[in-house]
MARZASE-944270 format. One record per residue (C-alpha): residue number from 1; z, y, x. Coordinates in nm, 3 decimals. Example, Ala and Ser with C-alpha at 12.3 -4.5 7.8 and 13.67 -1.06 7.14 Angstrom:
residues 2
(site 1; (0.780; -0.450; 1.230))
(site 2; (0.714; -0.106; 1.367))
end
This chain:
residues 462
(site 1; (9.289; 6.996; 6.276))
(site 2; (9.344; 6.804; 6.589))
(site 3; (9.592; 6.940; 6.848))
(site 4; (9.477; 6.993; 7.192))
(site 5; (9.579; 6.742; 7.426))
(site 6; (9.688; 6.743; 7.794))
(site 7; (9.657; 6.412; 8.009))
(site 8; (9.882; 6.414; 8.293))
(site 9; (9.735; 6.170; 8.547))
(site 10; (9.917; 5.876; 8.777))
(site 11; (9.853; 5.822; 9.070))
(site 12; (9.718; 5.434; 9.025))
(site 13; (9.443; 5.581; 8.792))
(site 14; (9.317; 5.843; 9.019))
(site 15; (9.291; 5.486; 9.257))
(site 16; (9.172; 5.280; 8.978))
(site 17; (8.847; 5.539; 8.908))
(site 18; (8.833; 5.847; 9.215))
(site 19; (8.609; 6.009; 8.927))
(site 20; (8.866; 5.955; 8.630))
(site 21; (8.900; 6.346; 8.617))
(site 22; (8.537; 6.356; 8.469))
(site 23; (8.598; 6.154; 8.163))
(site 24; (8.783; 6.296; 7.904))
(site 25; (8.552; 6.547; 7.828))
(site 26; (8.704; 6.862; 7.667))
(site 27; (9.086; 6.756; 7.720))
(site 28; (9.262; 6.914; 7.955))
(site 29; (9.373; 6.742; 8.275))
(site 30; (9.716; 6.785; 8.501))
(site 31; (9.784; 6.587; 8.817))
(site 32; (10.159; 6.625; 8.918))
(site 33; (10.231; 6.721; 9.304))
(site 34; (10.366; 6.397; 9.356))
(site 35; (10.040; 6.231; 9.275))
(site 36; (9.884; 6.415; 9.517))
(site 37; (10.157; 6.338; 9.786))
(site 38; (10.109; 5.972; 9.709))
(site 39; (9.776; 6.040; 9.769))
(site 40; (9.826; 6.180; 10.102))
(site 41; (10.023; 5.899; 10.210))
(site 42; (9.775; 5.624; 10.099))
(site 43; (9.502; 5.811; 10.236))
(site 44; (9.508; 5.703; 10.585))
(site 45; (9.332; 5.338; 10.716))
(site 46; (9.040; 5.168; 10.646))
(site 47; (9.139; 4.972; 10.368))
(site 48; (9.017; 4.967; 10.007))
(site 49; (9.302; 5.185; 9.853))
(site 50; (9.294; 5.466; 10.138))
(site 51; (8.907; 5.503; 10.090))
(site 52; (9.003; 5.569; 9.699))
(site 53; (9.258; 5.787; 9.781))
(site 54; (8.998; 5.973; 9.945))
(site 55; (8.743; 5.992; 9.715))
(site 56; (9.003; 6.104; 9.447))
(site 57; (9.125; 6.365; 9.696))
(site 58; (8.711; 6.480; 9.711))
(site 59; (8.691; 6.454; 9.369))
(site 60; (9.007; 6.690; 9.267))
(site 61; (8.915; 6.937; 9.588))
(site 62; (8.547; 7.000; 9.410))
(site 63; (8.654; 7.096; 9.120))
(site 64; (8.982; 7.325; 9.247))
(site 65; (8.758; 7.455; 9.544))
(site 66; (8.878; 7.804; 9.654))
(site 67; (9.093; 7.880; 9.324))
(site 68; (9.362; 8.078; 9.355))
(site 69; (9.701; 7.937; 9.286))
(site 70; (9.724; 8.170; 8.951))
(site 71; (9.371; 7.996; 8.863))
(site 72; (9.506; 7.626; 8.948))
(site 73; (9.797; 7.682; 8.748))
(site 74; (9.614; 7.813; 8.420))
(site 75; (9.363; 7.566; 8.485))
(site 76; (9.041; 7.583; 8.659))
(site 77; (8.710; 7.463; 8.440))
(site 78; (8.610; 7.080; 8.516))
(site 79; (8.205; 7.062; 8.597))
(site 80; (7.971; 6.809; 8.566))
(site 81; (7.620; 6.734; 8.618))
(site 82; (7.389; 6.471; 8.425))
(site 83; (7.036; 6.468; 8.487))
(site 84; (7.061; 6.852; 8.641))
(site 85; (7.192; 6.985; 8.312))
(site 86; (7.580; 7.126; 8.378))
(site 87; (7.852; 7.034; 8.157))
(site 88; (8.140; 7.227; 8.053))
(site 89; (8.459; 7.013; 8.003))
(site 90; (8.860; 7.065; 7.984))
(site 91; (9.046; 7.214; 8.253))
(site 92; (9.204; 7.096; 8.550))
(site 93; (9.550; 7.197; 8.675))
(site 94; (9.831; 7.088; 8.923))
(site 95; (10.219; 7.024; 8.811))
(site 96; (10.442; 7.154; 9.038))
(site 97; (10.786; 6.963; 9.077))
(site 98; (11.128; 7.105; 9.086))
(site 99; (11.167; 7.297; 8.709))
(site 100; (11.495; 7.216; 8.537))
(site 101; (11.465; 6.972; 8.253))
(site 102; (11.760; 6.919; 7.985))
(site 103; (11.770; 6.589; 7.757))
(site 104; (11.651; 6.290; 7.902))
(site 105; (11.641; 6.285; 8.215))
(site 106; (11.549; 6.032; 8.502))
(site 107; (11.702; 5.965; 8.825))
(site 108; (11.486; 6.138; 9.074))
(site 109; (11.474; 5.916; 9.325))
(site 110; (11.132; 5.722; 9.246))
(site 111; (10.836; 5.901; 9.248))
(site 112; (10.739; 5.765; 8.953))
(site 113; (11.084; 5.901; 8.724))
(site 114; (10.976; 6.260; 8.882))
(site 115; (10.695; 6.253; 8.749))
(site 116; (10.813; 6.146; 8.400))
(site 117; (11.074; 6.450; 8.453))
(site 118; (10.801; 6.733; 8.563))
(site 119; (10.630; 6.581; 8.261))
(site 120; (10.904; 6.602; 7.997))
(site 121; (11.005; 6.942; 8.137))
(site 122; (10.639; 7.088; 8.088))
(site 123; (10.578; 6.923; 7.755))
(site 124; (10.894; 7.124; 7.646))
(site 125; (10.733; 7.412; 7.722))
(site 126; (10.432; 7.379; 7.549))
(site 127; (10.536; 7.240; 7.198))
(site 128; (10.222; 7.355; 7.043))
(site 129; (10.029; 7.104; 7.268))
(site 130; (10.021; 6.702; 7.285))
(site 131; (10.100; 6.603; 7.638))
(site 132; (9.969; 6.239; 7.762))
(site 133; (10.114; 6.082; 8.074))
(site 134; (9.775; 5.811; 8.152))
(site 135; (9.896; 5.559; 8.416))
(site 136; (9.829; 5.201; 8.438))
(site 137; (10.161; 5.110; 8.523))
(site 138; (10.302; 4.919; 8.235))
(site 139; (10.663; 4.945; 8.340))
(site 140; (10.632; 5.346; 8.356))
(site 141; (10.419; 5.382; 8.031))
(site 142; (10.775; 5.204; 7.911))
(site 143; (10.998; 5.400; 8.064))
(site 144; (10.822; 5.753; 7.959))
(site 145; (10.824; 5.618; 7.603))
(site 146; (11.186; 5.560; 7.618))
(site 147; (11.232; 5.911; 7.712))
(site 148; (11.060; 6.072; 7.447))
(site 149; (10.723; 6.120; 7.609))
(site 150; (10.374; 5.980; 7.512))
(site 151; (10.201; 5.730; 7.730))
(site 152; (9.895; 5.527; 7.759))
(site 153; (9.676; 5.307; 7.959))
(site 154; (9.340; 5.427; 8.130))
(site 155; (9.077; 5.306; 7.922))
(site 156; (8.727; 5.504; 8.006))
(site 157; (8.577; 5.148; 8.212))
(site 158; (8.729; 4.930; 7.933))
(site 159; (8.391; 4.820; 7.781))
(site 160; (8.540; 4.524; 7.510))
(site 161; (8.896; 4.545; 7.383))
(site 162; (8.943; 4.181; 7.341))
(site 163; (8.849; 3.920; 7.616))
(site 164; (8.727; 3.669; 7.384))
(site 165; (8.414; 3.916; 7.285))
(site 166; (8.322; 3.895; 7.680))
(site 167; (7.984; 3.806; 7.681))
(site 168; (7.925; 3.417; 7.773))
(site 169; (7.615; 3.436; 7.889))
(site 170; (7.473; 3.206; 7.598))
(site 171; (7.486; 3.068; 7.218))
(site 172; (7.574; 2.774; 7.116))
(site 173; (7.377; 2.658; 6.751))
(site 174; (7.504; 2.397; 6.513))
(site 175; (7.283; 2.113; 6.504))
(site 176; (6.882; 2.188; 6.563))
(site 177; (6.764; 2.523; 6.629))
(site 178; (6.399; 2.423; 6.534))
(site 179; (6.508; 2.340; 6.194))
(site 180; (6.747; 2.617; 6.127))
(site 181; (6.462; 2.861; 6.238))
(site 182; (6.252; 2.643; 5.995))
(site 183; (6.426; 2.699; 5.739))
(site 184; (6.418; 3.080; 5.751))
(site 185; (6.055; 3.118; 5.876))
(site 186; (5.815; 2.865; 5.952))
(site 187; (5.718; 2.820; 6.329))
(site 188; (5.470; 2.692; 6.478))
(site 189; (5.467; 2.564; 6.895))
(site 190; (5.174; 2.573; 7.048))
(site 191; (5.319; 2.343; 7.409))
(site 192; (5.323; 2.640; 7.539))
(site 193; (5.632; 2.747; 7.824))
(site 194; (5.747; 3.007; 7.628))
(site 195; (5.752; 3.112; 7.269))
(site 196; (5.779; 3.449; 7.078))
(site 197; (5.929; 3.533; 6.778))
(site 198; (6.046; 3.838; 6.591))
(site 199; (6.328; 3.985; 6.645))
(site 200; (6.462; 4.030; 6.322))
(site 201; (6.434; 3.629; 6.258))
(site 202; (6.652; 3.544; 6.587))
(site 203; (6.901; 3.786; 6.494))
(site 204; (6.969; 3.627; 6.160))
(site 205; (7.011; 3.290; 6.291))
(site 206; (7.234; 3.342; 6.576))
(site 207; (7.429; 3.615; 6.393))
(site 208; (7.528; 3.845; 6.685))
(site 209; (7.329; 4.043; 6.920))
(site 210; (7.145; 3.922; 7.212))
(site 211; (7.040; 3.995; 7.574))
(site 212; (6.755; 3.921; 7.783))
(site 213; (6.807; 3.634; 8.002))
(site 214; (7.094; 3.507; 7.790))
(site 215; (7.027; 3.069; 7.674))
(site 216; (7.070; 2.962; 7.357))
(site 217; (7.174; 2.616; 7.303))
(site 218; (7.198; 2.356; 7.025))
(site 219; (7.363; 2.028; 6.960))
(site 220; (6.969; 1.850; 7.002))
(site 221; (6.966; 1.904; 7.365))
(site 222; (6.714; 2.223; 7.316))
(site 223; (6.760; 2.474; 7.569))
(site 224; (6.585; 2.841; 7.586))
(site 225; (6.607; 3.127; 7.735))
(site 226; (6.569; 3.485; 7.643))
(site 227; (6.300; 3.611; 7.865))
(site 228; (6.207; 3.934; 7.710))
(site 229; (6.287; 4.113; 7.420))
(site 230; (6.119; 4.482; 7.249))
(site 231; (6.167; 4.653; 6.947))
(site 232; (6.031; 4.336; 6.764))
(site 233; (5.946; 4.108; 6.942))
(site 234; (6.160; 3.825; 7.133))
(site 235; (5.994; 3.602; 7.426))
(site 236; (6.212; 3.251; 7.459))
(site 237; (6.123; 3.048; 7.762))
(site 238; (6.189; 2.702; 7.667))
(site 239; (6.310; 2.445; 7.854))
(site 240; (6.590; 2.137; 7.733))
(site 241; (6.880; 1.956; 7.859))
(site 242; (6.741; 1.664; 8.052))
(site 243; (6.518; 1.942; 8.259))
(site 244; (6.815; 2.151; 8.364))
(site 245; (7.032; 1.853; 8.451))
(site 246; (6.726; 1.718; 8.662))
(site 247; (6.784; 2.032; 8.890))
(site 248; (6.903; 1.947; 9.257))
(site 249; (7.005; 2.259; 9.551))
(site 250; (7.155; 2.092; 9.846))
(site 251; (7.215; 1.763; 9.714))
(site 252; (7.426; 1.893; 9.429))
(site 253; (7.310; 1.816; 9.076))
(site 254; (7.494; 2.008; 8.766))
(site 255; (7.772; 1.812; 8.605))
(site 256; (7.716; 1.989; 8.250))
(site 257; (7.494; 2.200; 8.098))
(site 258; (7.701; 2.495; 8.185))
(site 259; (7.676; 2.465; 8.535))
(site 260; (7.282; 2.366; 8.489))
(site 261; (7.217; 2.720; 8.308))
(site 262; (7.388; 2.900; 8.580))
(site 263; (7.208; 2.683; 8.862))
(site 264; (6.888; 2.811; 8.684))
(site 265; (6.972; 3.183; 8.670))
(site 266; (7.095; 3.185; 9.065))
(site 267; (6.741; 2.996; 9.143))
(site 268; (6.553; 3.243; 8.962))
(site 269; (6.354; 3.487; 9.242))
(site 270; (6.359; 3.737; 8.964))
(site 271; (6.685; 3.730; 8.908))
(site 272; (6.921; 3.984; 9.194))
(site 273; (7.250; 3.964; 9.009))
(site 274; (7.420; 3.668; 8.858))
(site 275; (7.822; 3.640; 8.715))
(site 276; (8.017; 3.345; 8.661))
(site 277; (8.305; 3.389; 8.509))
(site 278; (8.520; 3.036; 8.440))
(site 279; (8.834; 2.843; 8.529))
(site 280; (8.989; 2.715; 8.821))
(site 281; (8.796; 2.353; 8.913))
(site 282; (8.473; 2.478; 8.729))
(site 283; (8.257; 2.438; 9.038))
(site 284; (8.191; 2.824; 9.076))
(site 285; (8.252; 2.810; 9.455))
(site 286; (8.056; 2.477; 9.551))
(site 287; (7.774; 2.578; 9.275))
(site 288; (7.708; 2.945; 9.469))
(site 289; (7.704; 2.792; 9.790))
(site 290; (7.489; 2.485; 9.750))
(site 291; (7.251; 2.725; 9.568))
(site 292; (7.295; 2.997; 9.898))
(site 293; (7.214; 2.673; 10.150))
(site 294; (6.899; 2.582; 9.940))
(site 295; (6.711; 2.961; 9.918))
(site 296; (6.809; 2.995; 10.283))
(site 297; (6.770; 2.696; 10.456))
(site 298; (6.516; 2.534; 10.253))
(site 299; (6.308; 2.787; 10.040))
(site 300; (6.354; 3.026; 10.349))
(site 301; (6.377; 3.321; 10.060))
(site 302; (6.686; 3.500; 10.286))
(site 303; (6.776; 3.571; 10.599))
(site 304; (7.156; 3.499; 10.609))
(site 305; (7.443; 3.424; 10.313))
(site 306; (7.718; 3.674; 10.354))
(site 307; (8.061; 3.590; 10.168))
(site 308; (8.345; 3.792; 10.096))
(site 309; (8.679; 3.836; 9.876))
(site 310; (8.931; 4.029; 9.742))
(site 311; (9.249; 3.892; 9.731))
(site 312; (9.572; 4.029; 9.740))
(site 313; (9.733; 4.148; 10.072))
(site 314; (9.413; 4.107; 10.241))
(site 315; (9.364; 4.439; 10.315))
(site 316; (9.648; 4.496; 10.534))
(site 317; (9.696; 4.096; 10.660))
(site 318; (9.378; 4.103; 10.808))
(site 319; (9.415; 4.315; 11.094))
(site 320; (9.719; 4.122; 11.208))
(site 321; (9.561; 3.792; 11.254))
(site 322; (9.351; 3.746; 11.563))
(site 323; (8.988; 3.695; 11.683))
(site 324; (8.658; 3.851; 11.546))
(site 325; (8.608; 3.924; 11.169))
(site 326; (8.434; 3.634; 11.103))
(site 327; (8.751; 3.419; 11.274))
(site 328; (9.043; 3.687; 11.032))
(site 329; (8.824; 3.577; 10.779))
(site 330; (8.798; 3.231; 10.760))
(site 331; (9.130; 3.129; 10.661))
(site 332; (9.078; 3.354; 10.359))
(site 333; (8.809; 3.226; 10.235))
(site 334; (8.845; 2.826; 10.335))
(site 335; (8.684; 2.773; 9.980))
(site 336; (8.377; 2.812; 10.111))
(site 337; (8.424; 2.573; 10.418))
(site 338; (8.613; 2.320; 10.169))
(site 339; (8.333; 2.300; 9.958))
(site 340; (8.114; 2.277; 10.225))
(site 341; (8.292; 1.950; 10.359))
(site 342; (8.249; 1.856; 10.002))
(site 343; (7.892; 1.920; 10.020))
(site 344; (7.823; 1.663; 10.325))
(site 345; (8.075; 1.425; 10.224))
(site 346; (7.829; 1.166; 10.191))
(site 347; (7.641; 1.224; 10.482))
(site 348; (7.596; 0.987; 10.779))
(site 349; (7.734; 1.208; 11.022))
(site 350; (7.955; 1.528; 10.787))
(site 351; (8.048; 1.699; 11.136))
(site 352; (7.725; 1.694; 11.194))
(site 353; (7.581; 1.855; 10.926))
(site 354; (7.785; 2.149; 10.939))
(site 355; (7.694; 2.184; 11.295))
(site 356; (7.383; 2.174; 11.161))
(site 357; (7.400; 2.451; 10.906))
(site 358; (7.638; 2.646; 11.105))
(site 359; (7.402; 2.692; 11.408))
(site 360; (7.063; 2.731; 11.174))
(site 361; (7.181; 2.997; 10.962))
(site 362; (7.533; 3.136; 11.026))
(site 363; (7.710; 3.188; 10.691))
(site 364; (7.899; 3.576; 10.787))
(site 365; (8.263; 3.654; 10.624))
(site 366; (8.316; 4.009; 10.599))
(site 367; (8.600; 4.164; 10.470))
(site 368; (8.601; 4.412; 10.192))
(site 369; (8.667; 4.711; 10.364))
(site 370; (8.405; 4.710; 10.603))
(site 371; (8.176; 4.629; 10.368))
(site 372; (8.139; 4.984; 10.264))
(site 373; (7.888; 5.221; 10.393))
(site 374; (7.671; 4.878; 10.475))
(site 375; (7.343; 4.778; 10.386))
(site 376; (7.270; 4.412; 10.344))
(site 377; (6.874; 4.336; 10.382))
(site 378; (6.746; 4.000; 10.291))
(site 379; (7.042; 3.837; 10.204))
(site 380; (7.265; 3.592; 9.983))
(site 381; (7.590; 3.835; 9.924))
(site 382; (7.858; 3.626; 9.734))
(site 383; (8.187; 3.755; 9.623))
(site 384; (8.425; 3.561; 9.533))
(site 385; (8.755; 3.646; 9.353))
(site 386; (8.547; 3.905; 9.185))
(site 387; (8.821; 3.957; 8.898))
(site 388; (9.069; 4.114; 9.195))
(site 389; (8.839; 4.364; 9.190))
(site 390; (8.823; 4.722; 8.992))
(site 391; (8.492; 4.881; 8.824))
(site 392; (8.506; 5.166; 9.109))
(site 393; (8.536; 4.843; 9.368))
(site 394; (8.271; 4.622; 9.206))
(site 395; (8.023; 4.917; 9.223))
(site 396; (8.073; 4.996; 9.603))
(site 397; (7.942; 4.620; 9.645))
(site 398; (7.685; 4.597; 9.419))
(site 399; (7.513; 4.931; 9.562))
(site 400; (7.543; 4.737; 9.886))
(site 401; (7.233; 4.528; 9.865))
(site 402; (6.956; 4.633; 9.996))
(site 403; (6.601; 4.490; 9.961))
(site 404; (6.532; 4.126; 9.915))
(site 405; (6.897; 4.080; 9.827))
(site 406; (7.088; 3.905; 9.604))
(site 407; (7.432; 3.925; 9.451))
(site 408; (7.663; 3.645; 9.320))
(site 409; (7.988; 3.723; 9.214))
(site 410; (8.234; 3.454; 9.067))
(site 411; (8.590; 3.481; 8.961))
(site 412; (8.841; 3.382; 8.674))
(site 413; (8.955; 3.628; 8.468))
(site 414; (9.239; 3.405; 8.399))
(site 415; (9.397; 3.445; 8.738))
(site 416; (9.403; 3.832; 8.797))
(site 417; (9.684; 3.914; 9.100))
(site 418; (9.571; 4.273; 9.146))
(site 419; (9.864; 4.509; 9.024))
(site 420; (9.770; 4.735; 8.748))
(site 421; (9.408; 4.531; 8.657))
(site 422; (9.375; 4.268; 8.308))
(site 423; (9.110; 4.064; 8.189))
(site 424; (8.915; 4.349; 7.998))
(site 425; (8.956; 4.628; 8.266))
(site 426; (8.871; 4.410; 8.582))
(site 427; (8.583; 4.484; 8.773))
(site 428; (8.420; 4.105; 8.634))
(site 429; (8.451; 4.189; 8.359))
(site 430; (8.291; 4.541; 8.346))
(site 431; (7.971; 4.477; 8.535))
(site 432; (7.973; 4.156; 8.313))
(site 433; (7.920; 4.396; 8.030))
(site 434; (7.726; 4.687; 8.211))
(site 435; (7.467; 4.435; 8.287))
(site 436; (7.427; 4.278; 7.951))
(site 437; (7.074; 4.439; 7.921))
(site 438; (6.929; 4.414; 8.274))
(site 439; (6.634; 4.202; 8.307))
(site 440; (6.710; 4.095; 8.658))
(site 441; (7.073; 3.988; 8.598))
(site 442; (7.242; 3.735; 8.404))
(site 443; (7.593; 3.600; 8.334))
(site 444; (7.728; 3.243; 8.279))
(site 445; (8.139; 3.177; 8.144))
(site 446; (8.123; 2.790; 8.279))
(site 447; (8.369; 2.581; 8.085))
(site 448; (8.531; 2.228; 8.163))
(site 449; (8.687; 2.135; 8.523))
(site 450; (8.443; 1.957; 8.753))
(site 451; (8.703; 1.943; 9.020))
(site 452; (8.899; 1.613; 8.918))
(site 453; (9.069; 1.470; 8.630))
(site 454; (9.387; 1.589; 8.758))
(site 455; (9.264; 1.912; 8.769))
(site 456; (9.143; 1.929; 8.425))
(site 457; (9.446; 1.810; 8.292))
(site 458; (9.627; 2.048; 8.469))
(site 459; (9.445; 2.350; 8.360))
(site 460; (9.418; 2.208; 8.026))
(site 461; (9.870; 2.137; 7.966))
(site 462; (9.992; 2.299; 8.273))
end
């Protein structure tokens, strides 16, 4: 029989998820005082991490309510609600500091050592019980190891253990497609745009599963996409290399069939939520934005392209630099402005140009933490650096757009600087996988570096 667990909570998890409490169903759940007084010093301001705090704070004050303080420390019953039916889960209690603990034993100092001590010092009360300190701090999952105590990361948002099972947005078939489909079933085209087939038969031939609006490619310069898929039946719009490279927004024509594919999905009008996930140099940045200028400015299909980040330190650096938001803004995301030199390069008059598309349709930087609590109408909303971001994060933008809107978020999963975040628990990569079934949203991994060939050297030896 399984022993009854209790998982004592840090305070970077209750940041990472606000709603963490609610998923580990009949466990029982403690959250030490001095996660709580972190809390109440992060709380303030308007950035990011204070409006987590907040939310946690929310979160933990439903449940408690008006408890007494023999109730809290028994444990008072954790609640939920899904789809008006309540849920009875584990308990919630708070850890008080201050108890004297003999063995190991951490200087108290760091908040993070008191914690491990309030820990140890409870679990040795409790020997019939498994206590679980969850943090996403790998240097303290360490230390409380070392000390006798058993640690481990947050997983509940973790959707794929191992990055290279990230979905890629496409597959890629060994020599024709026609003819390996031949050879299992005999097909027959009719000229027709799209084609459908059972489901059954493209399953055995790619030998993995498959999503709407995912491509599949093969090495005879076929090109299809999966436009809808039932219980048996799979619709693949078909299309082929030469088409896709043919495509033009802005003056910019794809480089490789990568880049094509994505172009494709972003210039889709049913399509409200596109991913690219690829390496420095891959043309992510220059791709979204010649694709923004061209449904704007040309097709007329939104109102205004909105851009914005997440990059480390930008939440507090912002406030000390001067001017208007736009003008804080600009120097962290000179990407777009670089690439949009890039863009009119060529032109008779570059300055020009920019004047041009600056003054016909103003391209507005916001910063992350005002974009919450907004509603964006009619727009082009691009986030860049999306793999900065955590699942909690990702979701406050996405829930952002409004009507007519749509969303393009880039980033490398390679290059994560947010503390406590990796490639399979970033934000990227979660609504990567959370949107593998949508049938408005699609995902591209690009490959290659467009940027130069000292670039692509560099990201392939460096």
């Amino acid at each position: 029989m399984e022993r009854p667990k209790i998982y004592v909570l840090d305070t970077n998890v209750l940041i990472h998820d606000p709603n963490s409490v609610y998923n580990f169903k009949e466990h029982d759940i403690m959250i030490p005082m001095v996660v709580l007084e972190e809390l109440d010093k992060l709380k303030v301001g308007p950035s990011a991490v204070a409006a987590d705090c907040r939310q946690a704070v929310r979160t933990i004050d439903n449940i408690i309510g008006a408890s007494t303080p023999r109730e809290i420390a028994e444990g008072v019953v954790i609640k939920k609600y899904e789809d008006g039916v309540e849920i009875i889960q584990g308990r919630l209690s708070i850890l008080m500091s201050g108890f004297e603990h003999h063995g190991h034993k951490l200087t108290s100092q760091i908040n993070d050592n008191q914690i491990i001590n309030d820990v140890l010092n409870f679990q040795k009360r409790i020997p019939d019980k498994d206590v679980i300190l969850i943090t996403k701090d790998i240097n303290m999952r360490l230390k409380a190891r070392g000390c006798g105590l058993s640690a481990e990361d947050y997983h509940n948002d973790q959707l794929i253990t191992d990055i290279d099972r990230l979905t890629t947005g496409y597959h890629r078939i060994d020599g024709s497609f026609w003819e390996q489909l031949d050879a299992i079933q005999s097909q027959t085209l009719t000229g027709e745009q799209f084609h459908t087939l059972p489901k059954a038969l493209l399953y055995q031939l790619l030998g993995s599963k498959f999503f709407i609006n995912q491509f599949i490619v093969d090495e005879k310069e076929f090109v299809g996409r999966i436009k809808a898929v039932d219980d048996e039946w799979v619709t693949l719009e078909l299309l082929n290399t030469g088409l896709l490279m043919r495509q033009k927004c802005w003056g910019l024509n794809p480089r490789d069939i990568y880049q094509a594919m994505a172009m494709y999905l972003i210039m889709d009008p049913d399509i409200d939520l596109v991913s690219l996930n690829g390496p420095a140099g891959s043309g992510k940045t220059i791709l979204a934005l010649a694709c923004a200028l061209e449904l704007t400015l040309e097709q007329k299909n939104f109102k205004r392209i909105i851009a914005t980040r997440s990059t480390r330190g930008l939440d507090e650096d912002i406030g000390f630099l001067p001017g208007t938001e736009t003008e804080k803004m600009t120097p962290w995301l000179g990407a777009f402005t670089d690439n949009l030199e890039a863009l009119h390069a060529e032109d008779y008059d570059p300055s020009g140009s920019e004047h041009y598309v600056g003054s016909n349709m103003p391209i507005h930087f916001k910063s992350l933490n005002f974009v919450r609590g907004r509603s964006f109408q009619n727009s082009f909303l691009i986030v860049d650096e999306a793999q900065n971001l955590t699942p909690h994060q990702i979701k406050t933008i996405i829930t952002r757009a409004g009507e007519g809107t749509k969303v393009l978020c880039m980033g490398n999963l390679a290059q994560i600087d947010t503390p406590y975040l990796g490639a399979t628990s970033s934000g990227l990569t979660y609504m990567s996988e959370r949107f593998k079934g949508f049938d408005h949203g699609g995902s591209i991994t690009l490959k290659g570096v467009a940027r130069s060939r000292l670039a692509a050297y560099a990201e392939k030896y460096l």
